[in-house]
C-alpha positions in Angstrom: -20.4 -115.2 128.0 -19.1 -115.0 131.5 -21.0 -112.5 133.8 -19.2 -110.7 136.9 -19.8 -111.7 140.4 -22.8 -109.8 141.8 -20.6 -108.3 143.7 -19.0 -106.5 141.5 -21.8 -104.8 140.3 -22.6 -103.1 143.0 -20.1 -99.8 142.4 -20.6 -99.7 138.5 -24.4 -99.8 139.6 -24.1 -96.4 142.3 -21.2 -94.8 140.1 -23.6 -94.5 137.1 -26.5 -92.7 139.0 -23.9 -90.8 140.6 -24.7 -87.4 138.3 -27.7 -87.6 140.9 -30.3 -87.9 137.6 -33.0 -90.5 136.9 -31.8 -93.7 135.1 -34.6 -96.4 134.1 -34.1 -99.9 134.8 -33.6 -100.6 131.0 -30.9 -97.7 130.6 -28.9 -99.5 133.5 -29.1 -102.3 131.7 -27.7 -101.0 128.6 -24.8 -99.0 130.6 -23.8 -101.6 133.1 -23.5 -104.3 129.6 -21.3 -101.4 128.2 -19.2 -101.0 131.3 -18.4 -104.7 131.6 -18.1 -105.1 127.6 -21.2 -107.1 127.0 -22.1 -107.0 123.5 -26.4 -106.6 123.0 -26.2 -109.8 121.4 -24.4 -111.5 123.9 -26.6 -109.9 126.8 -29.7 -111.0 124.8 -28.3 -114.5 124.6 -28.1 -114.4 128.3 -32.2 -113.9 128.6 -33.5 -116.4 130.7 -30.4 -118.2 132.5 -30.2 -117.9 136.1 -27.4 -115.7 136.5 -28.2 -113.0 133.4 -27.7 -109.5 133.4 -31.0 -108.0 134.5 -30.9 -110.8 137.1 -28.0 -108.7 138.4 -29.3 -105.3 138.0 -32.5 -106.6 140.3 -30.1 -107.6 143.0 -28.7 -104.4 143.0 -31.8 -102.8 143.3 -32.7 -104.3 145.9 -30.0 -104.2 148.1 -29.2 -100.9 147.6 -33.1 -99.2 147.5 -33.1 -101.2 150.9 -30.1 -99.7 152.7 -31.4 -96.2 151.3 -28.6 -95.8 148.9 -31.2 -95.7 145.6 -35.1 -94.6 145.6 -36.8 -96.4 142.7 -40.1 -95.7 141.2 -42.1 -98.1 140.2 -43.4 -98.0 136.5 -47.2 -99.5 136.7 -46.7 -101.9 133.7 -43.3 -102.3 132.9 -40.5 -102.7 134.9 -38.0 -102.0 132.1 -38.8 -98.3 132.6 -38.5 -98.6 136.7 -36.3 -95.2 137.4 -33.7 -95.7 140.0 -31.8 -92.7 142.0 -29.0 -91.5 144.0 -29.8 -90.6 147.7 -28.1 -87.7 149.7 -26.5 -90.7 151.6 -25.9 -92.7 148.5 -23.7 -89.8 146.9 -22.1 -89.6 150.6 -21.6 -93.2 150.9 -20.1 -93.4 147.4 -17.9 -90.4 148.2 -16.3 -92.2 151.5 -16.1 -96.2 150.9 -15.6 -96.6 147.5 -13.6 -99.7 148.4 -16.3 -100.9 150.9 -19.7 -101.8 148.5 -20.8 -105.5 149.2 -23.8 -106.7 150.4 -22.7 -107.2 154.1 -21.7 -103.5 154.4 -24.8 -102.5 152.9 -26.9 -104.6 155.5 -25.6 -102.6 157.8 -28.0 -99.7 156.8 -30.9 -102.0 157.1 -32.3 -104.6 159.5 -33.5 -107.2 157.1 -37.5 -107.2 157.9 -37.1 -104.5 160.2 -38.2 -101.4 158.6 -37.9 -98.0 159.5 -40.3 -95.8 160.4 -40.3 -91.6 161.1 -39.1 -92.4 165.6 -36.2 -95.0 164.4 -33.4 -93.5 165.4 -30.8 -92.9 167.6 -33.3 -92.7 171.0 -34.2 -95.9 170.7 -34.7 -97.8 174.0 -32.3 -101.0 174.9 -35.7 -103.0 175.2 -36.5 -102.1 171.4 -33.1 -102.6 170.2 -32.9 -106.2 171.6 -36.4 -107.1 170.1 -34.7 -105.5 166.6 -32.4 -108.0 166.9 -34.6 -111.1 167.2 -37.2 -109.7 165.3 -34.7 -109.6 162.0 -34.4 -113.5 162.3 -38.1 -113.8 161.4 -38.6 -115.7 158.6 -40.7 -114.9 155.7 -43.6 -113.6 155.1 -43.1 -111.6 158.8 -42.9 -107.9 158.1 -41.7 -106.0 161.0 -41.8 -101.4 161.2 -40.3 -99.8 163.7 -41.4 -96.8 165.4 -44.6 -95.6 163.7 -45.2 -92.2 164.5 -49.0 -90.9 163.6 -51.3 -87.4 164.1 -54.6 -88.8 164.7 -57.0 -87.8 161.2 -59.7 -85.9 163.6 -59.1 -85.7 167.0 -55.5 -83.7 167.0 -54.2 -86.3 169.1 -50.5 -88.4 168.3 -48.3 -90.8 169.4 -46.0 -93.6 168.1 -46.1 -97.4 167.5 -43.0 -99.3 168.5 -43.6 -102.3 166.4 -46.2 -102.9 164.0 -45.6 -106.8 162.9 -47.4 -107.4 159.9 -48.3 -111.6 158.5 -50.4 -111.7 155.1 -52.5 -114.7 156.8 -52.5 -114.0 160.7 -52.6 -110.2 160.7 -50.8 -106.9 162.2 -49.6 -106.8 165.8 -49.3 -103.3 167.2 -47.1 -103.7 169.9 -45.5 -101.2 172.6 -42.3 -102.4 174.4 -41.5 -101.5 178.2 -38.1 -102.5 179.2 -36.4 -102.6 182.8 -38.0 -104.6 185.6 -41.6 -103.6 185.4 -44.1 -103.4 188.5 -47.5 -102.6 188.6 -49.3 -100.8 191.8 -52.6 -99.8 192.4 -52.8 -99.7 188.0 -49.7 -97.5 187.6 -46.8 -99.0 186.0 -43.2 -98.4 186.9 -40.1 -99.5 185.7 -36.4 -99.8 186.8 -33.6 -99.8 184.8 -30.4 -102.0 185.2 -28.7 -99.3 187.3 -31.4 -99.5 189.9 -33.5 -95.7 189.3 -37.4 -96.6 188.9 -39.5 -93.9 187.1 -42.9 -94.3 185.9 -44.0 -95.4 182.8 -47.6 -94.9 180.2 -49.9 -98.3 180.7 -48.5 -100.6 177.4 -51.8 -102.2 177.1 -53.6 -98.8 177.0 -51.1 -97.7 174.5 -51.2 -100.3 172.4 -55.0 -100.6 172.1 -55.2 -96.4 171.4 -52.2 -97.2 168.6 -54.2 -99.7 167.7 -57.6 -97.7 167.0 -55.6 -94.5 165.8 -53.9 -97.3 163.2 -57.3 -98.5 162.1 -58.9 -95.1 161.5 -55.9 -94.3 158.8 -56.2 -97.8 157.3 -59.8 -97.3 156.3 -59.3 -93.7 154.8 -56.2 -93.7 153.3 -56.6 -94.2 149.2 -53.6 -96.4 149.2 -55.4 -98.8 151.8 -58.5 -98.8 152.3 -59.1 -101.3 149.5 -57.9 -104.4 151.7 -59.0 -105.5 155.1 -56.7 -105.8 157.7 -56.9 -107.7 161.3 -55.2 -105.1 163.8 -54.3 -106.5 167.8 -53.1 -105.0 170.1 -49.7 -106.6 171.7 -47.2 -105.6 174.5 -43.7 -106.7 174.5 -41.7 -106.9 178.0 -38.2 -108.2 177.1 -36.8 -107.7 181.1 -39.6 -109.2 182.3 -41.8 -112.5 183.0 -45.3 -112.1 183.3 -46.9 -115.0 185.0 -50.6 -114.2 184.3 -53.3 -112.5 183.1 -52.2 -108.8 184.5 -56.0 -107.3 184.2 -59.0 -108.1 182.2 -57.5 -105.9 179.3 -54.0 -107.4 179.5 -54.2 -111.0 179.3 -51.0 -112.9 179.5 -51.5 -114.4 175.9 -51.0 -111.2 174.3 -47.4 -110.3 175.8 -44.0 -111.2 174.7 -41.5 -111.6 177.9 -38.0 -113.0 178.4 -39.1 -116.7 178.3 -39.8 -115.8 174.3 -36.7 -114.2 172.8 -35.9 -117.7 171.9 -38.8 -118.7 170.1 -40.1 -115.4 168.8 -42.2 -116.6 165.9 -43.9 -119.2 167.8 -44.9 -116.8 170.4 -46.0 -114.4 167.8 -48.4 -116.9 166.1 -49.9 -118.0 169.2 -50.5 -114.5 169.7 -52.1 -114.4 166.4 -54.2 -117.1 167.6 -55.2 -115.8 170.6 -56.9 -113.1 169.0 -58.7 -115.0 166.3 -60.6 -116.9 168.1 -62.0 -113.2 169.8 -61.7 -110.5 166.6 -64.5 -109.1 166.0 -66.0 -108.5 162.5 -64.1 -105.3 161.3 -60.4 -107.6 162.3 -61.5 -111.1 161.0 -59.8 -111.2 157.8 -56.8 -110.0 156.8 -56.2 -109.0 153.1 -53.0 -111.3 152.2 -49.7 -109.9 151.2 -51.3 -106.9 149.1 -52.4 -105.6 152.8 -49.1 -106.0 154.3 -47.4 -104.0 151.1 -49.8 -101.0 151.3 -49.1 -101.1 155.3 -45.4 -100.9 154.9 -45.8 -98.1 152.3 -47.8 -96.0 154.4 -46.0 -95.8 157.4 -42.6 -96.6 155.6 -42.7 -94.9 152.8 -40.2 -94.8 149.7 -41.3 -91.3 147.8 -39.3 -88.8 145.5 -40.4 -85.5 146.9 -37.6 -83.8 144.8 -39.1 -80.7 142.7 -39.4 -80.7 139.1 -36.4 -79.5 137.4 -38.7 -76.2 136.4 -39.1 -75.1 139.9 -35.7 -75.4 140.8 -35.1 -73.6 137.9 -37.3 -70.6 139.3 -35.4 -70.8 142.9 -31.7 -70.6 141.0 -33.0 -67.6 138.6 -34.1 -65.4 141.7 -30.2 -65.4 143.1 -28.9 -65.1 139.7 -31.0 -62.1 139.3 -30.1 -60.8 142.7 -26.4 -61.4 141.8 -26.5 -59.6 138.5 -28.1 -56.8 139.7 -25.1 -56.3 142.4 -22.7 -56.8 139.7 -24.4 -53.4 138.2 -22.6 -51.6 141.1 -19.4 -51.9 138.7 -20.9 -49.3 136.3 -20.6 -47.0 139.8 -17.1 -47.3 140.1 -16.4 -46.6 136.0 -18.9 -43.9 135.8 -16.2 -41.3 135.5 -14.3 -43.0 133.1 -15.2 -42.3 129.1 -13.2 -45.3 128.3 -12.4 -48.5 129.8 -12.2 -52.4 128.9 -13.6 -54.9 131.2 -12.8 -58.5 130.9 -14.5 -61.5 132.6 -14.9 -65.0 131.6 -18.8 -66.9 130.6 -21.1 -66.3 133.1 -19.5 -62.6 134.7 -22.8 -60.6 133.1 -20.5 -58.8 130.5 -23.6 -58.4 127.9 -25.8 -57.2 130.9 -23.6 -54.5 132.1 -22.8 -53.4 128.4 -26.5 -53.5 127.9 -27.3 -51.6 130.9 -24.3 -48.9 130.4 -25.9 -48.5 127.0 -29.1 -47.9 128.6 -27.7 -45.3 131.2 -26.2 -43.7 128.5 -28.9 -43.2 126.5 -30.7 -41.9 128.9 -28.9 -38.9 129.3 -29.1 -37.9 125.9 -26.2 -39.6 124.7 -26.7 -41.5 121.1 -25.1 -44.7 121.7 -24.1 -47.8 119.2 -23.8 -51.5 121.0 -22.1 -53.2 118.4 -20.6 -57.0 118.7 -19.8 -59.8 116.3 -23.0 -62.5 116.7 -26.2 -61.6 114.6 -28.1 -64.0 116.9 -27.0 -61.9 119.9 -27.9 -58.9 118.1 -31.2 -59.7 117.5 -31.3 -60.7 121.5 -30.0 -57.6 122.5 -32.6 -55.6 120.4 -35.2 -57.1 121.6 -34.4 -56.1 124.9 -32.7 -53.1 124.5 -36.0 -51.0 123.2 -34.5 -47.3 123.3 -34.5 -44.4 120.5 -31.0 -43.4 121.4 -29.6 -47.3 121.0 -28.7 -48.9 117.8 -27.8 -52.4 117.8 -25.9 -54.0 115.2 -22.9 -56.6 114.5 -19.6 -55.2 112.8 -20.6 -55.8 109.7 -24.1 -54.8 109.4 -23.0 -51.5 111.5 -20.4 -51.4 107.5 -23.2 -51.3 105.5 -25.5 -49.4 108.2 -22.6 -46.8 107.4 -22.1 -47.0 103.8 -25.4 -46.3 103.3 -25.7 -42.9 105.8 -22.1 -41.7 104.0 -24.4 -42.7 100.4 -20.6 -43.7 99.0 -21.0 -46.7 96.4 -20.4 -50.4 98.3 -18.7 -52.3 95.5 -20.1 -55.8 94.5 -18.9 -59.0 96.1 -19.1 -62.5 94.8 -19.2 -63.8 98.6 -19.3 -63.0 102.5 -15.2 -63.2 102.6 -14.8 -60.7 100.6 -17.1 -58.7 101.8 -15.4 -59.3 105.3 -11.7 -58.4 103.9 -13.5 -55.1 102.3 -14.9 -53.8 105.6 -12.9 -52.4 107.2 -11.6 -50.3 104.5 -15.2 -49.6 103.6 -16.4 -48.1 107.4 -12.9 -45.7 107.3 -14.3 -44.4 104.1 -18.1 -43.9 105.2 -17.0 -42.0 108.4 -14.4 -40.0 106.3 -17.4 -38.7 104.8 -19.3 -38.3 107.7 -17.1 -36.3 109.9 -17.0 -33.8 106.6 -17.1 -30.0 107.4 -20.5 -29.9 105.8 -22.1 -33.6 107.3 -24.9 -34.0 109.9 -23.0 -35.3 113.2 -26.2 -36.7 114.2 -24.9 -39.5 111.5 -22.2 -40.4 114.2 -22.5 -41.7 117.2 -21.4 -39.9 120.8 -20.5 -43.5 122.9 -19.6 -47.2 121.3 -20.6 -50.0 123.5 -18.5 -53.2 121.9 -19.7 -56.9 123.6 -17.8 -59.7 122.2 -14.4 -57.6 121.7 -12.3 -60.7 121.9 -13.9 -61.8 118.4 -13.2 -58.2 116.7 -10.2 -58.4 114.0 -7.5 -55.5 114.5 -8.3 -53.9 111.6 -11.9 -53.2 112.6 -11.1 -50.8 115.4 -9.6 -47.8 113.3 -13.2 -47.5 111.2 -15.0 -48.5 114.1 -13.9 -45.7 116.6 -14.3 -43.4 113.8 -18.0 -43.5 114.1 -17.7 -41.7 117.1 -18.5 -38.0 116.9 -14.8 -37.5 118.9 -12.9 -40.3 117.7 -10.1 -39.5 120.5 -12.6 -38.8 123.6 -16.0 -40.1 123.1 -17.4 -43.1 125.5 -15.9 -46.3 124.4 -16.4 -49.1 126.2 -15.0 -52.8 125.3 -15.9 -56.0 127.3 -14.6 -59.5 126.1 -13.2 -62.9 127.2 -9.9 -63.9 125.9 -11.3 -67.3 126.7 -13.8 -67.3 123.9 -11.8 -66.3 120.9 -12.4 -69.0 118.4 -13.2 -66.8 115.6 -9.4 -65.4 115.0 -7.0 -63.9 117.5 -7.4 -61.0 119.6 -6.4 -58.0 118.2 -4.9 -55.1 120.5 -7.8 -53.1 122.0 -7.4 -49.1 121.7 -7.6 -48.4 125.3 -5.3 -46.9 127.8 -4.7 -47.8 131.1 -5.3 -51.3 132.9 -8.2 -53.3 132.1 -11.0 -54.4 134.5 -11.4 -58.1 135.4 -14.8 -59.5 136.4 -13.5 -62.8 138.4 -16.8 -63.8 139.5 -19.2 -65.8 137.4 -22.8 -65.3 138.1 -24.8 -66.8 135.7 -24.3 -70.2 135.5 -24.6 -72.9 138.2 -21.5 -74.1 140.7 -21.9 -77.8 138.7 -21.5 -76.3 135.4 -19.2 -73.2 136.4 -16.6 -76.5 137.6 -17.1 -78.5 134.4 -15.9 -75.7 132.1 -13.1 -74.6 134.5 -10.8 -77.2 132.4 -11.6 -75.6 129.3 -10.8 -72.0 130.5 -7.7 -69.7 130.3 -8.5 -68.3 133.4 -8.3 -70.5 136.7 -9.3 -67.2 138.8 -12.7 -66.8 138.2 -14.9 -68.2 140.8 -17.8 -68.9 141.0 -20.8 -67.4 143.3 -24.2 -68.2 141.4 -26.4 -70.9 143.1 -25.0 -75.0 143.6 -27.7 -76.5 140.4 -27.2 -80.1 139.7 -24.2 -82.1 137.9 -23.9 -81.9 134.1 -25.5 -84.9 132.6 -23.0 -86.4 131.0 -25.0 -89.6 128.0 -23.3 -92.2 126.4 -24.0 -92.4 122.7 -21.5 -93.8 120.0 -23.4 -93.5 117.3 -25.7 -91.0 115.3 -28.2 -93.5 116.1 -27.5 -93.4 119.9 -27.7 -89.5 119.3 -30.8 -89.2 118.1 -32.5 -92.1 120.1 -30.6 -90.0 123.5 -31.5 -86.6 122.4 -35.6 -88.2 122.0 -35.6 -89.2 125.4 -33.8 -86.1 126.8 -36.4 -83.8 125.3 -39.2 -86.0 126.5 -38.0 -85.8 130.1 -37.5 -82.0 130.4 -40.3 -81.3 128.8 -43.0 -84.1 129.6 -41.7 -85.0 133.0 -39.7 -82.1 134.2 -42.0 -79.5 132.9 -38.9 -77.3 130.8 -40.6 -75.3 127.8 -39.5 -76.3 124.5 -38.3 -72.9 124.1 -35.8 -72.7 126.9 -33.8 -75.3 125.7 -31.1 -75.8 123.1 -29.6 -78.1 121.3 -26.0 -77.0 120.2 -23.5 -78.9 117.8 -20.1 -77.7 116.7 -21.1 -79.2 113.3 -22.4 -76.4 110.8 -25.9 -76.8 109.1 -25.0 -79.0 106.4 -22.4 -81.6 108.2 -24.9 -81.6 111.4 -27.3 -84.9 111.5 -30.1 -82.3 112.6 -32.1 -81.5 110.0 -34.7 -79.1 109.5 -38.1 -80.8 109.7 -36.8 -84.3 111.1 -38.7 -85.8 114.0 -37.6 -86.9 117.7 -40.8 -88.5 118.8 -43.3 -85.8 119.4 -40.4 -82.9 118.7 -39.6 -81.0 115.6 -36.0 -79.9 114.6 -35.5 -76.9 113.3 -32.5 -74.5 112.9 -35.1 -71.1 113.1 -34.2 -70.2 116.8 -37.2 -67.5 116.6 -39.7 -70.3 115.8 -43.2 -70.4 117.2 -43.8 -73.9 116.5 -45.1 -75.6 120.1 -43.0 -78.7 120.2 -39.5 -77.4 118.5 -36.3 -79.1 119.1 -34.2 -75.5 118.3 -30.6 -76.5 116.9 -27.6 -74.0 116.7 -23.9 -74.0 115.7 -21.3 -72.9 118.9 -20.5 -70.2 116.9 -23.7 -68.6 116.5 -25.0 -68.7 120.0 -22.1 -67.1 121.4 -23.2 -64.3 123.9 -26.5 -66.2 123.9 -27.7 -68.2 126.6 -30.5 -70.7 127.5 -32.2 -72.6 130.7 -30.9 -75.9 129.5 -28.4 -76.9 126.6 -27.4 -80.1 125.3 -24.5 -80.6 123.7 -24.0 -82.8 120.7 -21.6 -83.8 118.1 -18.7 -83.1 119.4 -16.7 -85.7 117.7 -17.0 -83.5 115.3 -15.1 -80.7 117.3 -11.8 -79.1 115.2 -8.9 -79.9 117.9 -7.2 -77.0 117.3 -10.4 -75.0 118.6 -11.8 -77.7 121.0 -11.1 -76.1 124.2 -12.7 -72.7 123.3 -15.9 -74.5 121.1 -16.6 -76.5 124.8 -16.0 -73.8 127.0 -18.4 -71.8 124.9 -21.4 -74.0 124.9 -21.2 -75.4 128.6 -20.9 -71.7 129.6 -24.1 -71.1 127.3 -26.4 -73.1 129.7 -28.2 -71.2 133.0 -29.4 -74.0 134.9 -28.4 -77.7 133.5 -26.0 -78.3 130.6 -26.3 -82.1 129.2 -23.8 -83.4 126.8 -24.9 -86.6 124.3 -21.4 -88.4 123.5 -18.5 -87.4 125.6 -16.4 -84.4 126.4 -13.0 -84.6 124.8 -10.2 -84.2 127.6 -8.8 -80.5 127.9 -5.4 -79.6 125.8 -4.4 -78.1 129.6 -5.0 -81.5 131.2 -2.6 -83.1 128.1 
């Protein structure tokens, strides 16, 4: 089997982490084979030859972790589950030079040996940047950091290292650099710069020695280092100069690097090294191998992923959301006059919140109010919340038999739920016909109708349905719904005079998932103001099996690693409960699926249909199934459940493409 140049791994390897989420070493694996149509066979096959597949992937890791494109962790025993991702410069570098990914333009964000410490940057003196140079011909096992900055662990005291040069056999050189012409009178040093001005300058031996001592007090305290010895000496580097001697008792020529050594920098630097083994004293006589020189470079160079958990950003993104929702209350203000009205917005514009809290405003002056809409499972959401004497909360149909049963007229018997849904209507005309009787209690009616979810009512409903007001033809009637999220039957003409309110700003969900859905929506208008969140995850699976192995390791993460709660995430399938692969009871690793949304079990994996979650919504959803997606209802099923998720929307499979975009 014929394997790409390395080469050309390179952008496959950036463009899959380019969602900015966590990919292990083995998933790469699996995705790059994929991308370059390598069967698992064939890549197993490969296992062993010099130029395999994983061979590839390390070579990508580690030209791109060292040019700062990737941060990897490390997993302690296996590197099959090394994670690997995307930098802020990564995603910029990707986003610019697309064309541009080999390995010399990626060398040009590092300096071979040269590492970078917390002062390398664009103040660098000339002296340092020549000794950069020369010191990134060193061969191996040289390891060379750059501007060490370090707080002193008792004393308050700080300063910076220019170069720490670190040998697993010889030792670590802490070395200050002094460019220009340098002179020394009466112990003061001075330097002048290739224009000719002289200014004073800090004594480089001095330096180097208190670096030196500051350098040694971290070694032997720090967790991650004080398990190796290390043999620390002090060095000065003059790259303009030519020192001809010893300069003082505690600057002997042997330890300084001049312009006679750029040539022949690593033979200067071992004689260095053995210049000060012959004179170490007990605490720098041995020096702890290759081990020592890795926890040195960590330390003062290190690779860490100080990213919060996907919980706590969670927290940050629900404060604003919060914020925003309770500005889009001011709305209510402007309609406070108005007995009737219709308000429209797409997912995400806080149409259950404001119906919920005109209900609640309502109520509150005395007014018995019905919110009535066409999900049970957003029924029982809204009840739960909406904890008020004067509110009852119901869907269409239950608010039929809720009816019936105050106007005590006989229901007739059905075989099935059809036919109880084509009797309905005709059945809530005939209970309020009773009701607004001479002779009937009016308390059985209702003085304001609060209807979320409008776009799913038929146009039959609304006759029966405004007759349970108390004043059919005045009484508070309020209708919200999104024309985008009619996948029940067509929307049916709303009773309501006058123009309609749009919400145009969406709220609740984040700027990454607001842009994903945009393809699926009617309504290119609505933007988006709620806080930036993180790219939908988008998981290859083409298979049940790839499903459910995906969905197992999804769960695991949010809920292991990123600290999500079981119960704030969903898993939603356009499938129906007895064509879905989830099953009640089935396990996905430590995870339980279920279909019981109001479970209490500790480690559930909660599945729903689309259909039923509608009005819902959740921290997280993942999407599955949707090869089983009807294409006549495609657009409205996805636009649905990416607009169901708060914070971070995942999708096992792959989106279909939008009937607008065809």
């Amino acid at each position: 089997m014929h394997i790409p140049p390395q080469n050309d791994f390179l952008l496959p390897f950036l463009n899959l982490l380019s969602d900015g989420q966590t990919v292990t070493r083995a998933q790469m694996l699996y995705r790059l084979a994929k991308h370059f149509g390598i069967s698992e066979d064939a890549a197993q096959q490969m296992s062993g030859r010099q130029f395999t597949l994983v061979s590839r992937v390390a070579w990508c890791d580690v030209h791109f972790c060292k040019a700062g494109f990737v941060d990897k962790r490390q997993h302690p025993s296996d590197s099959a589950g090394d994670e690997f991702r995307i930098t802020p410069l990564g995603i910029r570098e990707l986003n610019r030079r697309q064309d541009k990914f080999t390995v010399g333009y990626l060398q040009s964000f590092y300096r071979g040996k040269v590492y970078r410490g917390a002062g390398s940057d664009d103040t660098t003196s000339d002296a340092e940047l020549l000794l950069l140079e020369a010191f990134e011909k060193l061969p191996e096992p040289f390891r060379v950091v750059h501007a060490v900055k370090w707080f002193a662990r008792t004393l308050g005291t700080v300063g910076e290292i220019d170069f720490l040069i670190a040998h697993p056999q010889h030792g670590v050189l802490v070395m200050e650099v002094k460019g220009g012409d340098i002179q020394i009178t009466r112990g003061r040093w001075y330097s002048t710069s290739a224009n000719g001005r002289t200014h004073e300058i800090k004594d480089p031996c001095e330096q180097a020695e208190r670096n030196r001592r500051a350098l040694s007090d971290w070694l032997e305290n720090h967790p991650q280092t004080k398990g190796s010895p290390f043999a620390l000496f002090p060095a000065v580097a003059l790259p303009d100069a030519h020192v001809r001697g010893d300069l003082r008792p505690d600057c002997p020529q042997n330890i300084f690097i001049d312009t006679t050594h750029l040539e022949a920098l690593e033979g200067r630097l071992l004689e260095i090294f053995q210049y000060w083994s012959t004179r170490a004293d007990a605490r720098n006589a041995t020096m702890g191998g290759q081990r020592a020189v890795d926890a040195l470079v960590e330390l003062v160079s290190p690779t860490r992923n100080l990213r919060p958990r996907i919980v706590e950003q969670f927290a940050s993104e629900n404060r604003k959301i919060e914020e925003l929702t309770q500005q889009q209350f001011k709305i209510l203000k402007i309609l406070r006059y108005q007995r009737r009205a219709a308000i429209i917005g797409g997912a995400g514009t806080g149409k259950t919140l404001l119906a919920m809290e005109k209900a609640t405003q309502l109520a509150d002056e005395g007014q018995r109010v019905l919110l009535v809409c066409y999900n049970s499972n957003l029924a029982d959401w809204i009840k739960g919340r909406l904890r008020h004497d004067q509110i009852d909360v119901m869907t269409f149909h239950s608010l039929v038999g809720h009816m019936v049963n105050r106007a005590r007229i006989p229901r007739p018997s059905t075989r099935n739920w059809d036919e109880f849904t084509a009797l309905a209507p005709d059945l809530l005309v005939d209970a309020t016909s009773v009701l607004h009787a001479p002779d009937a209690d009016p308390d059985l009616l209702y003085d304001a109708i609060i209807v979320d979810e409008g776009q799913d009512f038929e146009e039959t409903w609304w006759i029966g349905l405004l007759d349970t007001l108390k004043d059919p033809d005045s009484g508070v009637f309020y209708v919200f719904f999104d024309d985008n999220q009619r996948i029940f039957t067509q929307i049916g003409q709303v009773p309501m005079e006058g123009a309609p309110l749009y919400l145009d700003e969406n709220l609740r969900n984040t700027q990454h998932i607001h842009e994903r859905l945009k393809p699926y929506s009617r309504d290119a208008d609505i933007q988006c103001i709620g806080p930036e969140g993180r790219p939908v995850e988008i998981i290859p699976a083409k298979s049940q099996a790839d499903t459910r192995r995906e969905l197992q390791r999804v769960l695991h993460r949010l809920v292991n690693e990123e600290g999500v709660a079981p119960e704030d995430i969903i898993v939603l399938t356009p499938a129906s409960m007895k064509r879905s692969q989830w099953k009640s009871d089935d396990q996905l690793g430590n995870f339980i699926v279920t279909w019981d949304l109001d479970t209490e079990m500790s480690m559930a994996a909660r599945i729903c249909t689309i259909h039923s979650y509608k009005g819902l919504e959740s921290p997280v959803v993942i999407m599955t199934e949707l090869d089983k997606l009807h294409t006549d209802k495609q657009d409205q099923l996805v636009y649905v459940g990416l607009s169901r998720a708060r914070h971070h929307a995942i999708v096992i499979g792959q989106l279909p493409i939008s009937s607008h975009s065809q």
